[in-house]
C-alpha positions in Angstrom: -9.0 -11.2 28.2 -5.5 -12.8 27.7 -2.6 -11.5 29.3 0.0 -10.8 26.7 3.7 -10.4 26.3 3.8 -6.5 26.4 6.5 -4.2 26.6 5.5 0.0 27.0 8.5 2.1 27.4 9.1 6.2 27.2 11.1 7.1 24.4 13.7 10.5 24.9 13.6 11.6 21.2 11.9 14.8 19.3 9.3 14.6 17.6 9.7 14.4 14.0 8.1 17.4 13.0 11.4 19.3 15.6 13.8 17.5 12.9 15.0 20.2 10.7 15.0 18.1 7.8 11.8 15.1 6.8 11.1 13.5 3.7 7.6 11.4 2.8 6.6 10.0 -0.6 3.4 8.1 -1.8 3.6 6.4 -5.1 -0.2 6.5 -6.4 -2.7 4.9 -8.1 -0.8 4.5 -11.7 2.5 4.0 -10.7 4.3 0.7 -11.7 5.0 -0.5 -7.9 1.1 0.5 -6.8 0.0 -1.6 -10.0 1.8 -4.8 -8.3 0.7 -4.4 -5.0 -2.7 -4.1 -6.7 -2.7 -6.8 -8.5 -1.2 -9.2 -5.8 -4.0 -7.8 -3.2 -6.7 -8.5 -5.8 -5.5 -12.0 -6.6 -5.4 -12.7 -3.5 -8.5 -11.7 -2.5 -10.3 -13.2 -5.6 -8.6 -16.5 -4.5 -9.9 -16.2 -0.6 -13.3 -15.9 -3.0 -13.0 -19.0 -4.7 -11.4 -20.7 -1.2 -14.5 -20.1 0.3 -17.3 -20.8 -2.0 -15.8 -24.1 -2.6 -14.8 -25.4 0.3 -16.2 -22.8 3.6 -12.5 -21.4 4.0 -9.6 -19.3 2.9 -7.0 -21.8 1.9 -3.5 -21.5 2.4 -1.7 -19.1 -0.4 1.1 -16.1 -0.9 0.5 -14.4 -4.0 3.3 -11.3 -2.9 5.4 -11.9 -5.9 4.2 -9.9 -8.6 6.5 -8.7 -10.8 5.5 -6.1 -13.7 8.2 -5.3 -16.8 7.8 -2.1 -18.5 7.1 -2.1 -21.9 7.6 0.4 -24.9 5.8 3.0 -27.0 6.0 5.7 -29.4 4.5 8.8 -28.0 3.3 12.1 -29.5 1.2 14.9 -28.9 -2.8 13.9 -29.9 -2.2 10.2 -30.1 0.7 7.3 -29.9 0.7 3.3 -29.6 2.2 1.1 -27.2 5.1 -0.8 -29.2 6.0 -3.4 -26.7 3.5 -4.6 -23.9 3.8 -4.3 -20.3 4.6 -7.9 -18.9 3.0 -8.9 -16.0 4.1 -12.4 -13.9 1.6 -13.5 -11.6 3.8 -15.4 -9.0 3.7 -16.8 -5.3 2.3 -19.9 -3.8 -1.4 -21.3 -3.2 -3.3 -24.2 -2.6 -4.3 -25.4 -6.2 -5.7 -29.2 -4.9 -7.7 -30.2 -2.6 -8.5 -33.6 -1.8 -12.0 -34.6 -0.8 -12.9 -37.9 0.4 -9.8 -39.2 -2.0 -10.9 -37.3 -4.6 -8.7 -33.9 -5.9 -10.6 -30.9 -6.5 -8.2 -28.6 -8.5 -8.2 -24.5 -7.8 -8.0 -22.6 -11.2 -5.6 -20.5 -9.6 -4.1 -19.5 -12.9 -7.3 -18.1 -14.1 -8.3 -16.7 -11.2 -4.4 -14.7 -11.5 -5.1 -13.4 -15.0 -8.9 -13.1 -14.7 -8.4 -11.2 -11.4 -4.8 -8.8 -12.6 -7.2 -7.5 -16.4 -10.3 -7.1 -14.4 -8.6 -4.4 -11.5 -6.7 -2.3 -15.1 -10.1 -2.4 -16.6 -11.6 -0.8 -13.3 -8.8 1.4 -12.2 -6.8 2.9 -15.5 -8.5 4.3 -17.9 -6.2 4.1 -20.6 -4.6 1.2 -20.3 -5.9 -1.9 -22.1 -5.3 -4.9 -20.4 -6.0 -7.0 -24.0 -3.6 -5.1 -26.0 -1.3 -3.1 -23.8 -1.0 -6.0 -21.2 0.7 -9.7 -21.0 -0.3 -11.1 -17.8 1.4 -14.4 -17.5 1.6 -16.9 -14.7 4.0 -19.0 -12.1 2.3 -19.9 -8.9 3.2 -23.2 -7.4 2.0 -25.2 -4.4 2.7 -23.8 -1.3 5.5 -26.1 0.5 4.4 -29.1 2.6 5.2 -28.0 6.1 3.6 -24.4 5.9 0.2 -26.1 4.3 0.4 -28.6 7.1 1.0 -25.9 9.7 -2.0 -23.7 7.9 -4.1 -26.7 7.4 -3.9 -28.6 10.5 -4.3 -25.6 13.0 -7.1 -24.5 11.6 -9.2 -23.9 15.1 -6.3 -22.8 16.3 -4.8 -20.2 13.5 -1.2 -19.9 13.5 1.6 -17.8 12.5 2.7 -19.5 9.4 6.0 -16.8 9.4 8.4 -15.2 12.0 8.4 -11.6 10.9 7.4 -8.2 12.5 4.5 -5.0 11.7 5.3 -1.9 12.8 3.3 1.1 12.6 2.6 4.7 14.3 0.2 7.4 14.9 -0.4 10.1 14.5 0.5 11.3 10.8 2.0 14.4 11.0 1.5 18.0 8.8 4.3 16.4 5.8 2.4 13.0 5.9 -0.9 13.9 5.8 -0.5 16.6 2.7 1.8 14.2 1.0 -1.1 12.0 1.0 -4.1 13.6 0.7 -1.7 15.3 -2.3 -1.7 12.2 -4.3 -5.5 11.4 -3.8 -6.8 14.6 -4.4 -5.0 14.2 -8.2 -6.6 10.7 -8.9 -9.8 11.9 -6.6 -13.3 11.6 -9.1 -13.0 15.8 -9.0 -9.6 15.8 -11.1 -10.4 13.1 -13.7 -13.7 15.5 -14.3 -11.7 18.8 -14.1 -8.5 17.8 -16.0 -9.4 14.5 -17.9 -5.4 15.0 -19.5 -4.3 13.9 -16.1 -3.5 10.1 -15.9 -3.1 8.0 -12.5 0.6 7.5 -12.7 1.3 10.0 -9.6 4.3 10.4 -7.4 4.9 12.4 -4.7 7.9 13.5 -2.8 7.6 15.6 0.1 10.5 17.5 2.0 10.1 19.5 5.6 12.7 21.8 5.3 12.8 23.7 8.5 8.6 24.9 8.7 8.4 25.0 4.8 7.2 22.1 2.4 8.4 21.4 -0.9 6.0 19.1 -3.1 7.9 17.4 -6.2 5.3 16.1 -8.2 5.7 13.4 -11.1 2.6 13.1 -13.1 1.7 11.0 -16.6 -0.6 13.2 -19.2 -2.5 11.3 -21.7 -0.7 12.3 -25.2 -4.1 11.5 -27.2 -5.9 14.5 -25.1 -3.2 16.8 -25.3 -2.9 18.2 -29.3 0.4 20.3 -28.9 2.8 22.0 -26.5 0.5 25.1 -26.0 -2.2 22.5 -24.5 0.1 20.6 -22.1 1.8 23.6 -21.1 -1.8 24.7 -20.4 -3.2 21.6 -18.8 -0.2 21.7 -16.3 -0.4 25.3 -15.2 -4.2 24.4 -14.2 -3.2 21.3 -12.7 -0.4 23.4 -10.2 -3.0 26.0 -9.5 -5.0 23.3 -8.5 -2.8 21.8 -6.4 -1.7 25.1 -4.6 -5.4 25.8 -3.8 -5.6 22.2 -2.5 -2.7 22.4 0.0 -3.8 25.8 1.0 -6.4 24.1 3.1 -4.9 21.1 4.2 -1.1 22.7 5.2 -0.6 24.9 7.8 2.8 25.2 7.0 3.8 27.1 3.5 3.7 24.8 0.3 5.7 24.9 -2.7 4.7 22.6 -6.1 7.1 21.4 -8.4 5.2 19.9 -11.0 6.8 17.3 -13.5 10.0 18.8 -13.0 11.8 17.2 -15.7 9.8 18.9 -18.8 11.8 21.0 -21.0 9.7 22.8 -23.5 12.1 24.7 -25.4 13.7 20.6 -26.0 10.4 19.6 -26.6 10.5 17.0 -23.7 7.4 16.7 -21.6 5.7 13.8 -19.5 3.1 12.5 -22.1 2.4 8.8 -22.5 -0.1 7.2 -24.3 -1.5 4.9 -21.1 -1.6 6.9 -18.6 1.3 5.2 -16.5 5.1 5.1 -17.0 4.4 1.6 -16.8 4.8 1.6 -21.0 8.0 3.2 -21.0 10.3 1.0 -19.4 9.1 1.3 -15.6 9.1 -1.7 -13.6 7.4 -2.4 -10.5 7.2 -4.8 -7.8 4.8 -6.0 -5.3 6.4 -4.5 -1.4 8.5 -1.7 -2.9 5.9 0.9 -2.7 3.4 2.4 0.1 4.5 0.8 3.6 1.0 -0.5 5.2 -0.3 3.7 6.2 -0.2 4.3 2.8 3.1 6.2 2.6 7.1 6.1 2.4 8.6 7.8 5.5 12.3 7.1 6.5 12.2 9.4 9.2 9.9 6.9 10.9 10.4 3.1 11.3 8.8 0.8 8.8 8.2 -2.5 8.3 9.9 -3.6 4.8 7.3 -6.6 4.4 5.1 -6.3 1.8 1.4 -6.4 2.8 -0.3 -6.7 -0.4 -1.2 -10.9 -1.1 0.0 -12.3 1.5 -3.3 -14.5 2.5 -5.3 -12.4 5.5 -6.1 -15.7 7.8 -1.9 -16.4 9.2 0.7 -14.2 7.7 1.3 -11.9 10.5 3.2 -10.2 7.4 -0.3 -8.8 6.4 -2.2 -9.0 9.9 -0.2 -7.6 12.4 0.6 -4.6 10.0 -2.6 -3.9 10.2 -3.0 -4.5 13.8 0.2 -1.8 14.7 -2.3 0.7 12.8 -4.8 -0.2 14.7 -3.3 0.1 18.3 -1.3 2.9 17.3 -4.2 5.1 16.4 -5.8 4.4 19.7 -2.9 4.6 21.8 -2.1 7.9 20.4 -5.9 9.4 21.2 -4.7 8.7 25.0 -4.0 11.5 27.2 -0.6 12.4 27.6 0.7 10.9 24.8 2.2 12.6 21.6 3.6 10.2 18.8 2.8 6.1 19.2 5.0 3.4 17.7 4.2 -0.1 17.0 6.2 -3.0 16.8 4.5 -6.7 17.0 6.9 -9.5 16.4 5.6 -13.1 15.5 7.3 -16.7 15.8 6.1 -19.1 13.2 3.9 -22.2 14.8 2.5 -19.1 17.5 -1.1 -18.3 17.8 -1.5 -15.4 16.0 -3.9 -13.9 18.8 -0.7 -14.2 21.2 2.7 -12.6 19.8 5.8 -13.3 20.6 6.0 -9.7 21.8 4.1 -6.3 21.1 6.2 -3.5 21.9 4.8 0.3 22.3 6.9 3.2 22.6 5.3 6.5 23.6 6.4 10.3 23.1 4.8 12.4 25.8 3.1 15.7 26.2 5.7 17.6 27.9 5.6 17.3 31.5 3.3 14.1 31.1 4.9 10.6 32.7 4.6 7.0 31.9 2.3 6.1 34.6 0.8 2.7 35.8 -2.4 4.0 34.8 -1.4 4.9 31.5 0.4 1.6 30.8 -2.7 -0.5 32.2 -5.1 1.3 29.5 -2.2 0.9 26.8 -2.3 -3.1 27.7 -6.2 -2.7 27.8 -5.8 -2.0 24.3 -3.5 -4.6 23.0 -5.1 -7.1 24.6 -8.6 -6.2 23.6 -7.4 -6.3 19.9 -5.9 -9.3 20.0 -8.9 -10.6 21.4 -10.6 -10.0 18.4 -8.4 -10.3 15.7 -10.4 -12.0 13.1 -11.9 -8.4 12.4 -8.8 -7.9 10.7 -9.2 -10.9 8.5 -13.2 -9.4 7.5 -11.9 -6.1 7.2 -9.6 -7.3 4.8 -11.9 -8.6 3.1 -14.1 -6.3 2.9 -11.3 -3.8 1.8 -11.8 -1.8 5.0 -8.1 -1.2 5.4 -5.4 0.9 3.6 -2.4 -1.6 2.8 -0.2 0.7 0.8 
């Protein structure tokens, strides 16, 4: 087991649940800004596919760049069209050549973008045809010399091919966790049977004010399943009695739900659209301005602003060490002793990734509890025993074992 550049310290702070005042938000399955992180995950992970049945690795590549335009439509209650299609750009940088013996073998990466964006809207949004609702276009280039060099030529030896941080913590607390579990219970396989009107365009805001929550809710219904007012009216009343039985269980803490919060009936102004998403009305999204890597929004915690989603899962610490924050967080949490864990694990470019340029952990105590040699030695046990092993991460992305956003 490597020794490692580790850094534990006691922080004098309250924990966030004793702030007065805490806000959380998870944008879900539908929104715009999940849809690009979505798509750059799955082209990415469609290319690591193709990477390896060709050639017995995951080339180099960063497909992070996905940028989706909102389009247009003409809504109304029991039907609709979508005037102007969503435009999706495909964009980062991948290895699109290979050359064998002095031979190129070129990468389809194109294909594998557009093949790889349609194929995740046909699985994931119902109503939302990627044929006729959808451009997905194109614009990855060649990943520059140096980096594929770096990638290529430390292979046995895998690299850092960025300087950049992950930062994570554990546990979630009360506001987290219901935000959350909020947003999954509404696209969960029990809603789409129970209220099929519901689409998976769901945002969720959640404020801690004092020991009460307040839930703000934005969520697309699908205008051809809804006839008229009376219905929608109806379908949303179900929906927030729904919900309120939901967090019932899952909050200790009392819940109010504000449900689509801009309606207004008597205007005739409700959330219908005909897809499912806002998506079709002018929404744009972006691949790393949604979910941080926990799934969740939380400014009342530090974050990481790199996007997880596409970078490639071999080098970019970008992706790995995100992931590996989560991971040492969780465990150094379940110590004894120790309240709240944060996790912040810094990279240089050129580094082993196995061998940081410095993981730091910061530790809330139980009250009364100390920051002993005992407790630092286990916390080290830990980050060194992961780090030890940190090509899991690279099969559990893979294998889509880990929440990214």
């Amino acid at each position: 087991m490597a020794n490692r550049n580790v850094v534990i310290e006691r922080l004098n702070q309250q924990s966030v649940e004793l702030h007065s005042v805490e806000f959380v938000e998870r944008k879900g399955l539908g929104h715009p800004d999940y849809i690009a992180d979505s798509l750059s995950e799955e082209f990415s992970l469609q290319l690591c596919k193709v990477y390896k049945e060709r050639f017995g690795q995951i080339l180099h590549h960063n497909v992070d760049k996905v940028l989706l335009v909102g389009g247009q439509a003409n809504v109304r209650f029991g039907g609709g069209e979508v005037l102007t299609p969503i435009y999706i750009l495909m964009s980062g940088r991948a290895t699109t050549e290979v050359s064998n013996n002095g031979v190129k073998e070129y990468i389809p990466v194109g294909r594998v973008a557009v093949e790889s964006a349609k194929n995740w809207i046909r699985e994931n949004l119902r109503f939302l045809n990627p044929e006729t609702h959808v451009i997905v276009d194109h614009r990855v280039g060649k990943g520059s010399a140096d980096l594929v060099c770096n990638y290529e030529a430390r292979r046995e030896n895998k690299c850092s091919n960025d300087t950049s941080f992950g930062v994570a913590y554990a546990p979630l607390d009360s506001l987290e966790r219901v935000v959350y579990e909020t947003e999954r219970f509404v696209n969960s396989p029990y809603m789409r049977k129970r209220l099929p009107e519901v689409g998976e365009d769901v945002k969720v805001m959640g404020l801690r004010s004092g020991r009460e929550i307040k839930l703000t809710l934005a969520v697309a219904m699908v205008s051809k399943l809804i006839p008229d007012l009376d219905h929608y009216i109806s379908v949303k009343e179900q929906l927030k009695k729904e919900l309120e039985d939901f967090v019932a269980k899952k909050s200790d803490l009392p819940v109010e739900i504000y449900l689509n919060n801009a309606d207004r009936p008597d205007l005739g102004v409700v959330y219908i659209t005909v897809t499912g998403t806002s998506a079709e009305m002018g929404d744009d999204g972006e691949t790393g301005r949604g979910n941080r890597v926990n799934g969740l929004i939380t400014p009342s915690r530090p974050m990481s602003l790199e996007a997880t989603a596409g970078k490639n899962p071999v080098s970019h610490i970008g992706k790995i060490y995100n992931v590996m924050a989560v991971i040492i967080a969780n465990k150094v949490a379940e110590l004894k002793g120790v309240k709240e864990a944060y996790v912040k694990i810094v990279s240089q470019i050129g580094r082993p990734i196995d061998d940081p340029h410095m993981t730091n952990v910061q530790l809330l105590l139980e009250g009364g509890s100390v920051l002993t040699s005992g407790l630092q030695s286990e916390i080290e046990s830990i980050v060194n025993e992961e780090f030890d092993q940190i090509d899991k991460i690279t099969e559990g992305i893979l294998q889509r074992k880990f929440t990214l956003y």
